[in-house]
C-alpha positions in Angstrom: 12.0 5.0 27.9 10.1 7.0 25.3 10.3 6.7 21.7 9.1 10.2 20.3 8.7 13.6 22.1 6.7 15.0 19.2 5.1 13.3 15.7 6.7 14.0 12.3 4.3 16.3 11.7 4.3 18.5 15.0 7.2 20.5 14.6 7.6 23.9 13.2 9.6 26.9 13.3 8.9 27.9 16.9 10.3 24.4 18.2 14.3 25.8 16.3 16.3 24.8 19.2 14.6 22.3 21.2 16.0 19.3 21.8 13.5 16.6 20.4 13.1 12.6 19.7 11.4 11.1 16.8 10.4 7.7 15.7 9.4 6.2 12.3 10.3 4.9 9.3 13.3 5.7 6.8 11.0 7.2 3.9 13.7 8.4 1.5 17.9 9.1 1.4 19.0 12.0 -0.4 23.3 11.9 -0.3 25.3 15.0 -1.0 28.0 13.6 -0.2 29.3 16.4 2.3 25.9 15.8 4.2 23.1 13.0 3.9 19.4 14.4 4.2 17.0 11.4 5.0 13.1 11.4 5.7 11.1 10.4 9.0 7.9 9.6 7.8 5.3 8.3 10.7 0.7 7.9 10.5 1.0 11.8 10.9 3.5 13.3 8.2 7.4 13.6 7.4 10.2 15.2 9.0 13.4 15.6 7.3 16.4 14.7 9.5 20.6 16.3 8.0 23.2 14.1 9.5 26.5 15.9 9.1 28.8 13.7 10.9 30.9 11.2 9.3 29.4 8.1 11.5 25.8 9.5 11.7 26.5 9.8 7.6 27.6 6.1 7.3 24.7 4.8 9.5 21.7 6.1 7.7 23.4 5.3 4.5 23.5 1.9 5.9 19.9 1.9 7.0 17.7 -0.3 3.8 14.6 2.3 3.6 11.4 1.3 5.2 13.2 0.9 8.4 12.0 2.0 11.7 14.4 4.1 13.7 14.6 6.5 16.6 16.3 9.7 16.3 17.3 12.5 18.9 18.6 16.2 17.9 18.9 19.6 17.9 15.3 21.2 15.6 16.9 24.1 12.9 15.9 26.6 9.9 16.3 24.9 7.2 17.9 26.8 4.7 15.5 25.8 1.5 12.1 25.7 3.2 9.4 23.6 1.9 6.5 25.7 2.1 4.2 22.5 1.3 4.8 20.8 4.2 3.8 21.4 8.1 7.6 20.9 8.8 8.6 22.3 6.0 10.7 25.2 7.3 12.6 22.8 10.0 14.5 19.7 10.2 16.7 17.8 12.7 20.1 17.6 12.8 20.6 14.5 14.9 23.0 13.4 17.5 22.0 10.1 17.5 20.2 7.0 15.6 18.6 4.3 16.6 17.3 1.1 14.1 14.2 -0.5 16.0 13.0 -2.5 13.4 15.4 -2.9 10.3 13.9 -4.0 6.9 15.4 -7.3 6.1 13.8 -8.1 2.7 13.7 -6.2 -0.6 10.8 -4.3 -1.1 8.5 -5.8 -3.5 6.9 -1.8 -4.3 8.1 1.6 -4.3 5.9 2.5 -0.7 4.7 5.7 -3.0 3.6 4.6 -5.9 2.3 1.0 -4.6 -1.2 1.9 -5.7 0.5 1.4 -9.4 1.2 -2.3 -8.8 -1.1 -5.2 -9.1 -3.5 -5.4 -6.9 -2.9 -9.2 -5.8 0.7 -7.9 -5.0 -0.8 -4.9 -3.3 -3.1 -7.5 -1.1 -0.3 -9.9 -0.3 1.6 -7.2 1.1 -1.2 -4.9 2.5 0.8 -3.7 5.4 3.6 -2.1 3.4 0.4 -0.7 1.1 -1.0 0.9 3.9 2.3 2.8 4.6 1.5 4.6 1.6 0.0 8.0 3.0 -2.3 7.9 0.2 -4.1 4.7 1.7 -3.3 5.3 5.3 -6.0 8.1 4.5 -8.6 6.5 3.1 -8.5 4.0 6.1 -8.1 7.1 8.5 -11.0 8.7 6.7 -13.2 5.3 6.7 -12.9 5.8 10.2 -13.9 9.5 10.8 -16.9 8.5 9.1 -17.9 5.8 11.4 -17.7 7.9 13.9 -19.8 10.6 12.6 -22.6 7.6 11.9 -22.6 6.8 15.6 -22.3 10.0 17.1 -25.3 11.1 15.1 -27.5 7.9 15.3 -26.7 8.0 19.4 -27.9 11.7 19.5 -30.7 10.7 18.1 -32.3 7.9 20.4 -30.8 4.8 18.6 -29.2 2.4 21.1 -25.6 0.4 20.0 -26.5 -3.0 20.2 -24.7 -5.9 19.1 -25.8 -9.1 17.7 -24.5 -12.3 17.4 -21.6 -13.3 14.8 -22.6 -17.4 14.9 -25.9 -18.0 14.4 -28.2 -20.2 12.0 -28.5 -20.1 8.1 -31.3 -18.6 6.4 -32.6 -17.7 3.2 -32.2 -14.2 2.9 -30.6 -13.5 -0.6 -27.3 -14.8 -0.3 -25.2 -17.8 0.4 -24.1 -18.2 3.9 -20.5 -19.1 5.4 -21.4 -21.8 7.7 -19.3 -23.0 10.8 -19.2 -26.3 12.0 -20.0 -27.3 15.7 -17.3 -29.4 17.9 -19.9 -29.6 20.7 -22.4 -30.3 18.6 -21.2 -32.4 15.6 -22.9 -32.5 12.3 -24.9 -29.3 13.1 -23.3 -25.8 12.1 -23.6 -21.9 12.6 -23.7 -19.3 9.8 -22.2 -16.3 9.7 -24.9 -13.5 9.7 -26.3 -12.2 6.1 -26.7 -9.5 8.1 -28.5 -9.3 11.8 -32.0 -9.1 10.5 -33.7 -11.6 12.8 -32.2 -10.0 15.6 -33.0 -6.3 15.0 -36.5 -7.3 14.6 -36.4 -9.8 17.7 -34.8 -6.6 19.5 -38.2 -4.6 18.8 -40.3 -7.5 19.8 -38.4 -7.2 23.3 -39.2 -3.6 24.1 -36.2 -1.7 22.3 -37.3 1.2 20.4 -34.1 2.3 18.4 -31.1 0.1 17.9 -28.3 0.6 15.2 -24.9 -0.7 14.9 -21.9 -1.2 12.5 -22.9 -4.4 11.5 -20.1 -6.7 9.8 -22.3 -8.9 7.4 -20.7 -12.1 5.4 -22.1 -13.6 2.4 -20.1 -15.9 -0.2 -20.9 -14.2 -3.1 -19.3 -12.9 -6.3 -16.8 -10.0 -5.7 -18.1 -6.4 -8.2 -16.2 -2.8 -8.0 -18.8 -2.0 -5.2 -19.3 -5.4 -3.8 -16.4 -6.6 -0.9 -16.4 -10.5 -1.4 -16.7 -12.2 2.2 -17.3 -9.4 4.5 -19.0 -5.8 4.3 -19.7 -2.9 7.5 -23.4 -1.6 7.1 -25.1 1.0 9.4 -27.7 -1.6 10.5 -30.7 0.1 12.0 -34.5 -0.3 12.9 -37.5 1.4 14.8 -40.7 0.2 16.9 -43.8 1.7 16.0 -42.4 3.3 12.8 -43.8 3.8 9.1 -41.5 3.9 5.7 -42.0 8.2 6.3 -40.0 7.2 9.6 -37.3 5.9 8.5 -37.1 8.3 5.4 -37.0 11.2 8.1 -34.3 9.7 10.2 -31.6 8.7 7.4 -32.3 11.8 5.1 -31.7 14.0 8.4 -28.0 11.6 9.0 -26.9 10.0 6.0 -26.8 13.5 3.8 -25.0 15.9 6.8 -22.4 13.0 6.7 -21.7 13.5 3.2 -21.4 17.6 3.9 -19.5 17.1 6.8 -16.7 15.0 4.9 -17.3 16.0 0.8 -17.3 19.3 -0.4 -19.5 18.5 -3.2 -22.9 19.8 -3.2 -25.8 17.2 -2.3 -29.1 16.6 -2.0 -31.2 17.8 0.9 -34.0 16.3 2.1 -36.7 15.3 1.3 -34.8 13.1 -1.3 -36.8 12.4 -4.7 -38.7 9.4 -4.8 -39.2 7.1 -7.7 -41.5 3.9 -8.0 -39.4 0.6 -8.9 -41.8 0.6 -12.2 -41.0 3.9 -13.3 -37.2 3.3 -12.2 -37.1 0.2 -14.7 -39.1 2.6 -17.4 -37.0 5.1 -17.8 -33.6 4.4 -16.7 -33.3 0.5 -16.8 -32.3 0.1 -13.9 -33.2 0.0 -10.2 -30.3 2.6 -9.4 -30.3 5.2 -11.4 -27.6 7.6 -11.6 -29.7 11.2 -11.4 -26.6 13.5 -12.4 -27.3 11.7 -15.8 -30.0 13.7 -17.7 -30.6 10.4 -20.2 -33.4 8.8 -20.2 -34.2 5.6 -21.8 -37.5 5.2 -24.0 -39.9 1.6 -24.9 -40.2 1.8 -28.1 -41.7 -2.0 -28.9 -45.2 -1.1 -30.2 -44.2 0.8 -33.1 -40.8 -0.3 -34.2 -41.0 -4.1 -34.1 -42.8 -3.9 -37.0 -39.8 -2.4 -39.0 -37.2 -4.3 -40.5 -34.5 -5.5 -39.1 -36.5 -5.9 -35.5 -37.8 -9.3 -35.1 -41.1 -9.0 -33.7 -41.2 -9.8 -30.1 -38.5 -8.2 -29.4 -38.2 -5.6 -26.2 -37.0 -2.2 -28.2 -35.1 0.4 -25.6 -33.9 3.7 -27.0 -31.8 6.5 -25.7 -31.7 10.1 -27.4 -28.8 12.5 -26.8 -29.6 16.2 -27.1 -27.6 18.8 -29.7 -25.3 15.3 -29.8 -21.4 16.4 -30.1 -19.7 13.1 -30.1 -18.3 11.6 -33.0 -18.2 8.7 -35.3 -15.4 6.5 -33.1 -17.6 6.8 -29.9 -20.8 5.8 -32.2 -18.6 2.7 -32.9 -17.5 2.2 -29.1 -20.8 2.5 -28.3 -22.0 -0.4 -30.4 -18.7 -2.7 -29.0 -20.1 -1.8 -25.6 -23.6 -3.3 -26.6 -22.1 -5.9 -28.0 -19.7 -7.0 -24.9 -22.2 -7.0 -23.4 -24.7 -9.4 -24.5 -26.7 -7.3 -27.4 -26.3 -8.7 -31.3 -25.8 -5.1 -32.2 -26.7 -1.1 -30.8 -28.5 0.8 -33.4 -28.7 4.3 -33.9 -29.8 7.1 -36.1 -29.1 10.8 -35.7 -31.2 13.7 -37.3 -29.6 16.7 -39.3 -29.7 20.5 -39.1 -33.6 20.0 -40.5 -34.6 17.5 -38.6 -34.3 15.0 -41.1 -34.0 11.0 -39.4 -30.4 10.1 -41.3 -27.6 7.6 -40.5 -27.0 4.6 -39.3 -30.8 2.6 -38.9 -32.2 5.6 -41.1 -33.1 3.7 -43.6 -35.6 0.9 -41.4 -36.6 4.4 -39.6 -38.2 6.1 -42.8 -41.5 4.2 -42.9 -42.4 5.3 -39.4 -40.0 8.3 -39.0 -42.8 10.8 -38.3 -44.4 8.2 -35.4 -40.7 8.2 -34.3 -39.8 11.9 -34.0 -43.4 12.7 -31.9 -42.4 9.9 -29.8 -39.3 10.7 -28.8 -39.7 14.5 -29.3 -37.0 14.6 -32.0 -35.4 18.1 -33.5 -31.9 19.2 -35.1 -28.9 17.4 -34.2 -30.3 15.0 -31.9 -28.7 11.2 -31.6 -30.8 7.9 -30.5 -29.1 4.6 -30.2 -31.2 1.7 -29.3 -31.2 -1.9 -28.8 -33.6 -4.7 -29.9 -33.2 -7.9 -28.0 -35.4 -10.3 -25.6 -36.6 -8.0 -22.3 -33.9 -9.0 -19.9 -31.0 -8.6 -21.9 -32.8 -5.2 -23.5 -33.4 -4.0 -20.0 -29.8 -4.1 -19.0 -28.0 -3.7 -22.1 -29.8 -0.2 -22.4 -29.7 0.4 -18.5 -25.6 0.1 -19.3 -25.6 2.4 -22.6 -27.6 4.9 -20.8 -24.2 5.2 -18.2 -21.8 4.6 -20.8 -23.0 7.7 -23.2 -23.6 9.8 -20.2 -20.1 9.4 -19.0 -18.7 9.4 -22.7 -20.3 12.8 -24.1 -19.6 14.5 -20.7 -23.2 14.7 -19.3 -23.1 13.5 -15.8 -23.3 16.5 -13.3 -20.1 17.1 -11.7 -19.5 17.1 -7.4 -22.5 16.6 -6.5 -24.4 13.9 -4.7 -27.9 12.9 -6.3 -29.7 11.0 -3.5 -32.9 9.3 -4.0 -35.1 6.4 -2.5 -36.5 3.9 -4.9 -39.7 2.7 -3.5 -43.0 -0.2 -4.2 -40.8 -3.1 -5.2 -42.6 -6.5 -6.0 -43.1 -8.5 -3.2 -42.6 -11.5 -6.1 -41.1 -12.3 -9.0 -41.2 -15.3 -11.3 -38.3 -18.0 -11.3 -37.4 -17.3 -15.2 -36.0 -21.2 -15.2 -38.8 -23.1 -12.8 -41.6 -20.7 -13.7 -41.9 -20.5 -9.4 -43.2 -17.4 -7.0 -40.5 -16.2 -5.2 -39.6 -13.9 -3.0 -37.9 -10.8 -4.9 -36.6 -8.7 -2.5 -37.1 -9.3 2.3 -39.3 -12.0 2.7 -39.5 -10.5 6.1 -41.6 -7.5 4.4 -45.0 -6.0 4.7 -47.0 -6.4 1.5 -49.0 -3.7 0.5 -52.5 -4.6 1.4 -51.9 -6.9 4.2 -53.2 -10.2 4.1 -56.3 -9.0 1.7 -53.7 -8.4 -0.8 -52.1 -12.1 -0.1 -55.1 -13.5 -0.4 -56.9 -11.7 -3.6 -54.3 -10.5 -6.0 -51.7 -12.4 -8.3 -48.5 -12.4 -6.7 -47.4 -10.5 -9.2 -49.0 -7.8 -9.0 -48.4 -7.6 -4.9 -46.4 -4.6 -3.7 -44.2 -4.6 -0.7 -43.2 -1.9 1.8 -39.8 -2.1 0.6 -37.2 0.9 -0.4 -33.8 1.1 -1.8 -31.6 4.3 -1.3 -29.8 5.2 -4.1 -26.4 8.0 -4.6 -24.9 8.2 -7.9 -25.7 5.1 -9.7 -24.4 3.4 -6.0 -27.4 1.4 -4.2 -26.4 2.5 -0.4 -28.7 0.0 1.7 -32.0 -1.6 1.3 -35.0 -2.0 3.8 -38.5 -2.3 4.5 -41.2 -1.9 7.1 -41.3 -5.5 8.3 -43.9 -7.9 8.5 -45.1 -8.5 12.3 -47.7 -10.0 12.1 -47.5 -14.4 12.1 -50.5 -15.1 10.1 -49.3 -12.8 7.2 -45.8 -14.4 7.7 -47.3 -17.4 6.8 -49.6 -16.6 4.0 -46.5 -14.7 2.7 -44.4 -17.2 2.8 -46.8 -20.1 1.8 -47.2 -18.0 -1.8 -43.2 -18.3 -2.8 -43.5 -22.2 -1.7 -42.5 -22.3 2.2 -45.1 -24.4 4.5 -45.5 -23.1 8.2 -43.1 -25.8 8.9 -40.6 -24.0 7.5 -41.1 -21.0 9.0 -41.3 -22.2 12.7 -37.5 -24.4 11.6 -35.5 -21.7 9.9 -37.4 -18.4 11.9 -38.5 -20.3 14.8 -37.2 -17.4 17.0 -39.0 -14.6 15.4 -41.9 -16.6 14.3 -42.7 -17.1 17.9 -41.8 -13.4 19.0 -44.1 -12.4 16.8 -47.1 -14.9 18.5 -46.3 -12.5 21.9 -47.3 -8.8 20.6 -44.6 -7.6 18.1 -45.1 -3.7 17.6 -44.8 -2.6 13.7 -41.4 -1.8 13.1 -39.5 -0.8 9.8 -35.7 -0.1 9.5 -32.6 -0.2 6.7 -28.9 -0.5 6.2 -26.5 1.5 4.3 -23.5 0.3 3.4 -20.6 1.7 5.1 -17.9 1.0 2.7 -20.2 2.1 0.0 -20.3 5.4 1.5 -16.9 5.9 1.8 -16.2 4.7 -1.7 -18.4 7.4 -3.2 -16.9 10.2 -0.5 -13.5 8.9 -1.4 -14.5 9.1 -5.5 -12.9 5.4 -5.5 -14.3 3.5 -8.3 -13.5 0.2 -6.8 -14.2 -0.7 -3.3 -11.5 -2.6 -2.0 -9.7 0.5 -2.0 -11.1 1.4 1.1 -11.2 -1.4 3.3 -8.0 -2.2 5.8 -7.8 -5.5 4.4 -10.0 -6.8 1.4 -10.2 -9.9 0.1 -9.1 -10.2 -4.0 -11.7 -10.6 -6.3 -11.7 -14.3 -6.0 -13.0 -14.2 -2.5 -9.0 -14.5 -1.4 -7.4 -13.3 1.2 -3.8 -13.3 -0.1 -1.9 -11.7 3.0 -3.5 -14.1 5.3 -3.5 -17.3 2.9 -7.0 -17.5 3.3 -9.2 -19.6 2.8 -6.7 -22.2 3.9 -6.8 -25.8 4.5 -6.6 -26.8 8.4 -4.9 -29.9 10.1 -7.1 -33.3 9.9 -7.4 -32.8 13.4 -9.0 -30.0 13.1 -11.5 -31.9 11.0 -12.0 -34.7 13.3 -13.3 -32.6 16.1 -15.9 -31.4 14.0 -16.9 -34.6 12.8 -15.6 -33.5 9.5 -14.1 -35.9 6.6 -13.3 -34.4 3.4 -14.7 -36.4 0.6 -12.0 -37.7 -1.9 -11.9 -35.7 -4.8 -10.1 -39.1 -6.5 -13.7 -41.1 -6.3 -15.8 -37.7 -8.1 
């Protein structure tokens, strides 16, 4: 037996006649009463099916929608074409219907317009989601692009190679999901971060390009462009390669995927580059969105001397040229700052002379002439600014620098604005212990080697470490890795990690590296993060099979779940009793 000659999207008007079979579900019912027109709607399209017979007529009307059935008939003109559609200028007048799967329960969405219900309803019943063609493409699309990543990473020299999905917890940025051991109880696995040890242990063994599609877990927070749980990257890495390496090889994939599946314009290589310090200087943020022509401005020195600004304060302004917008996006503007953690946005605008009026105008006037050289002030421009401590400055103005592009219409339209952001810190300072740690890889190579470990302030120590960046969208991170032990250890001695440590939690790679490690650099874009920005989707859960909710739940699968106390046993598990807390 077969259940469909043809998909409901094959036939046209050269198949009139032909006797066919089709399979799919019952899309829509249209009753005329002297004929009923119903809708065969497989992964491929729709075909609309007339019955004309009494019984075929009082079997589909019988039929709840959403049901899968099998159909045979005679393919004919139809007599209002539907120039839209593939098979818009046939249909099927059937001699027969089959139900292979009837839909037993009520429908808890219209299949059509389910991306208009909550999404928890959505993710509890993903599978009738997905029926919607709308997100059966996005999946289909997700998938195109995956291959597109391999096929072009395999033409050019890198070797699939998968890694382990139980292994052993590490520090690397994240919280892990760790397993528990029957065989070995009281010890556990962790799901992988991501497979960093083991790309760089695959160099150390000879291999000289390796990629895969890496699933990567880490129990963290779910964001618009974060997956909670889970994510897909396009994990790669090279032997004997510089940061220019790996630059040459994604610029020459990474944008000719984009072409190949956007018809938006975007960057060619060599994408721009820009230092983490002046990233932080003039956009407030480590990925900046380059369609928006706003910059941001440190104005501390001269206006913490002007009332209202409390002295110490970080001041970060932003000035809008030949500003149109009016006095209700002004006031949005200032709810915005305030949402979001700022006592208040200022702002000042200057008239068809020039003249510093509005809002702050008045604290401006003392220094107004310091102010317009500074920020290069003529007619009709707009500055708002904020005034608070320097964290909540840096990202208050980092976020009013989007919001006012995207308000007043400035961000370029359908393109794709690539760039890397390179020389990030190899440390920061703990703002609550006061302690060196690592900021970004510990695995990476400091600027300087081990002269720069041993004679600078940790501070001021650079690392061989690079974001890239599309649209405001950070796509992967990487670095050329550190291979050699001794700076391994000096590295991590500085953010508080004896050699002891090392040889426990990297034991593996920290004795690799003791056998002649080649210098090796490599990165990982996010997969679903490219497909989000190709798809335009804002959030990205949109464009993964089957996402978890924002609270880190899985709602068609009911996990996480609890299991049997067997289950626990085995593991040498016992739940502590949340009655003694």
């Amino acid at each position: 037996m077969t259940f469909r000659t043809h998909t409901c999207n094959d036939l046209t008007i050269k198949n009139v006649g032909e006797t066919v079979r089709l399979s799919g579900w019952l899309h829509s019912v249209r009753d005329l009463g002297a004929v009923v027109f119903f809708v065969l709607r497989d992964f491929y399209g729709v075909t609309q099916a007339v019955a004309k017979t009494e019984e075929l007529k009082e079997q589909i009307r019988s039929i709840p929608r959403e049901s899968t059935i099998m159909i045979d008939g005679k393919v004919i003109e139809r007599e209002s074409p539907n120039p839209d559609l593939k098979t818009g200028y046939i249909e099927i007048e059937p001699t027969s219907i089959e139900i292979l799967g009837k839909c037993e329960e009520l429908l808890p969405f219209e299949i059509s317009t389910s991306t208009q219900s909550r999404e928890d309803t959505r993710l509890k019943y993903r599978f009738l989601d997905l029926r919607n063609p709308v997100n059966k493409e996005k999946i289909a699309f997700r998938s195109h692009v995956i291959s597109s990543l391999r096929k072009r990473m395999s033409d050019r020299g890198f070797l699939e190679i998968t890694t382990p999905i139980l292994t052993s917890s590490s520090p690397e940025g994240a919280r892990d999901f760790i397993v528990p051991s029957r065989l070995h109880p009281g010890k556990f696995y962790a799901l992988p971060q991501a497979p960093q040890q083991y790309k760089q242990l695959l160099m150390a063994s000879g291999f000289d390009k390796y990629f895969q599609i890496a699933p990567c877990f880490r129990d963290e927070d779910a964001r618009a462009d974060r997956s909670p749980g889970e994510f897909y990257q396009l994990d790669m890495e090279m032997a004997f390669a510089t940061q220019e390496d790996v630059f040459n090889e994604m610029e020459a994939v990474i944008p000719e995927v984009f072409k190949e599946y956007s018809k938006w314009q975007v960057d060619s290589a060599p994408f721009k580059r820009i230092k983490f310090d002046d990233a932080m200087r003039d956009y407030c943020s480590d990925k900046p969105d380059l369609r928006n022509p706003l910059k941001v401005v440190d104005m501390t020195d001269m206006l913490q001397k002007a009332a209202p600004f409390t002295e110490g304060k970080t001041i970060k302004a932003i000035k809008v040229e030949n500003f149109g917008g009016t006095r209700k996006q002004i006031d949005g503007f200032v709810e915005t700052a305030k949402l979001n953690g700022a006592s208040s946005l200022y702002w000042f605008k200057t008239d068809e002379n020039g003249e510093i009026v509005g809002g702050a105008a008045k604290f401006i006037q003392p220094l107004k002439e310091e102010v317009k050289k500074a920020l290069a002030l003529t007619k009709n421009d707009f500055v708002a600014f904020v005034a608070e401590d320097k964290n909540v400055a840096v990202k208050v103005a980092g976020l009013m620098r989007n919001e006012m592009g995207a308000a007043l219409g400035l961000i370029e339209k359908d393109v794709f604005r690539f760039c890397w952001i390179v020389d990030f810190h190899m440390y920061e300072e703990n703002e609550e212990t006061g302690e060196i740690e690592f900021s970004h890889n510990p695995f990476s190579m400091p600027q300087g080697g081990m002269k720069a470990l041993e004679e600078m302030n940790p501070l001021d120590i650079y690392a061989y470490q690079y974001d890239l960046v599309c649209n405001g969208v950070e796509l992967s991170s990487g670095a050329v890795r550190n291979h050699d032990p001794q700076i391994m250890i000096k590295a991590f001695e500085i953010a508080g990690y004896g050699v002891e440590t090392i040889e426990k939690k990297f034991n593996a790679l920290f004795s690799a590296f003791k056998f002649g490690a080649p210098p090796h650099a490599g990165i990982a874009p996010g997969v679903d993060r490219m497909v989000m920005l190709l798809l335009g989707e804002p959030n990205i859960r949109e464009v993964i099979a089957f996402p978890m909710n924002k609270n880190a739940q899985d709602l068609l699968m009911n996990a996480p779940s609890e299991v049997a106390e067997l289950q626990l046993k085995e593991v040498g598990i016992r739940l502590a009793d949340s009655d003694k807390k």
